[in-house]
C-alpha positions as CSV (number, residue, x, y, z in Angstrom):
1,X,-31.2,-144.3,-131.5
2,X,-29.5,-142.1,-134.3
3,X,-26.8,-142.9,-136.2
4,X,-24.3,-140.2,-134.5
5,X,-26.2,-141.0,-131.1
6,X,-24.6,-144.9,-131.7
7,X,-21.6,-143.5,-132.3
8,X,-21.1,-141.5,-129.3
9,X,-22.6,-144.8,-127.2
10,X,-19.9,-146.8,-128.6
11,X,-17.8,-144.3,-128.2
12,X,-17.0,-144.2,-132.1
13,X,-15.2,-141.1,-132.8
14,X,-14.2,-141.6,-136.8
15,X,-18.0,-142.7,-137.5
16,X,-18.9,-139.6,-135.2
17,X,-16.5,-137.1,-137.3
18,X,-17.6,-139.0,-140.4
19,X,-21.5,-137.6,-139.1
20,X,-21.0,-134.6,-138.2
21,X,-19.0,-133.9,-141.3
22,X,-22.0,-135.0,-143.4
23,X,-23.9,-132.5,-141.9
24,X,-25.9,-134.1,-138.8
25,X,-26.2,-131.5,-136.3
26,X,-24.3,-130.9,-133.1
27,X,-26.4,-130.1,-130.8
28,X,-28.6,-133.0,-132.4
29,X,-31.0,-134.4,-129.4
30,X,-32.6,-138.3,-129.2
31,X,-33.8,-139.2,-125.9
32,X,-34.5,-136.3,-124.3
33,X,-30.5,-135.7,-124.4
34,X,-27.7,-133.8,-126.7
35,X,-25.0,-135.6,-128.5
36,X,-22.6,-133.8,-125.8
37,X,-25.1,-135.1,-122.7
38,X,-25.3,-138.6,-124.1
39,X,-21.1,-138.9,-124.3
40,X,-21.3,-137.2,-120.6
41,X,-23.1,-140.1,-119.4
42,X,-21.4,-142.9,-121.2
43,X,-18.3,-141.3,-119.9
44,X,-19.8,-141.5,-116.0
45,X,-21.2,-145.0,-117.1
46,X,-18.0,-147.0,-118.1
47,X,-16.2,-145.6,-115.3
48,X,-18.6,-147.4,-112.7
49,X,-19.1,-150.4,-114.4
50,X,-15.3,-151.2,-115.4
51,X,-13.8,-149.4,-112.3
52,X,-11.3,-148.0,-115.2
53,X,-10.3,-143.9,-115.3
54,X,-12.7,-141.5,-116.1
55,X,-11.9,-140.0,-119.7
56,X,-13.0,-137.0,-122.2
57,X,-12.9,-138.4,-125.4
58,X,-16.3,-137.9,-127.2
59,X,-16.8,-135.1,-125.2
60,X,-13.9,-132.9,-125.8
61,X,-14.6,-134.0,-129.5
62,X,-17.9,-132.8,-129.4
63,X,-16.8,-129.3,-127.9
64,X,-14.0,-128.8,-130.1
65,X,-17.1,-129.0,-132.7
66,X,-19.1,-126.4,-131.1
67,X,-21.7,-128.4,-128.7
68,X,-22.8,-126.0,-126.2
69,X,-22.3,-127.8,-122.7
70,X,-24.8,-125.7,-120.9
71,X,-27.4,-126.5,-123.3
72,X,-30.5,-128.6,-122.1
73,X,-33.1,-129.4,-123.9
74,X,-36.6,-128.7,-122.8
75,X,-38.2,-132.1,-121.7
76,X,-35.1,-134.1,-121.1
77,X,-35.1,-133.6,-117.3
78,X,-31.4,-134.2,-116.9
79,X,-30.0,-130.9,-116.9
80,X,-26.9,-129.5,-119.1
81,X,-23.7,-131.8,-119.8
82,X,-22.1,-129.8,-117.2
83,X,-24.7,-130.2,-114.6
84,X,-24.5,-134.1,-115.3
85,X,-21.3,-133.9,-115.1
86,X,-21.4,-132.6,-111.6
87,X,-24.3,-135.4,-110.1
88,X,-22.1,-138.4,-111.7
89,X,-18.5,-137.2,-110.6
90,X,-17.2,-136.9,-114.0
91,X,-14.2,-134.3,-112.4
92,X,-12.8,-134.8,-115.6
93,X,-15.1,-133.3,-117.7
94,X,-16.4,-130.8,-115.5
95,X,-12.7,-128.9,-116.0
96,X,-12.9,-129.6,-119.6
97,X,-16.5,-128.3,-119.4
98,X,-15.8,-125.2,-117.9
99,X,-12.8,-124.3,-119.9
100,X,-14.6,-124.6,-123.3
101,X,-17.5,-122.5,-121.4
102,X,-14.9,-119.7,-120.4
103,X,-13.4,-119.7,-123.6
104,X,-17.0,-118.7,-125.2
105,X,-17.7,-115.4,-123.0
């Protein structure tokens, strides 16, 4: 797993900013899946093990730097963050998702 990948699995938002300040790429993929698609499924993942609330943290980070949440990338099978978003109930970041995507057109 890369460095910024880490981050966003331990949900590490100064080491993140401190990557992608450096220079590691946004849209960066490991996995088969995006920076923005990884924090999409940690997200859905910590809500169902812990039973806590859903929350946007890494990825309204990772939009505010420019990840594009329709991207997917070819090979990862998963769809875009957005159409994650959708399968694991993420309500949360689906509105955040598609306010960031109106905002670009």
């Amino acid at each position: 797993m890369t460095p910024a990948h880490l981050a966003v699995e331990n949900e590490d938002l100064p080491r993140l900013r401190e990557l992608l300040d450096g220079g590691v790429d946004v849209e960066e993929i490991d996995g088969g899946l995006t920076l923005l698609q990884h924090a999409v499924d940690v997200e859905i993942d910590a809500h169902a093990q812990t039973g806590g609330p859903l929350h946007v943290d890494v990825t309204a980070y990772l939009l505010a730097r420019g990840a594009d949440p329709l991207a997917s990338p070819v090979g990862g099978g998963v769809g875009s963050a957005l159409h994650m978003a959708h399968l694991g109930g993420h309500w949360l970041a689906i509105s955040l998702i598609e306010a960031f995507a109106a905002r670009r057109t």
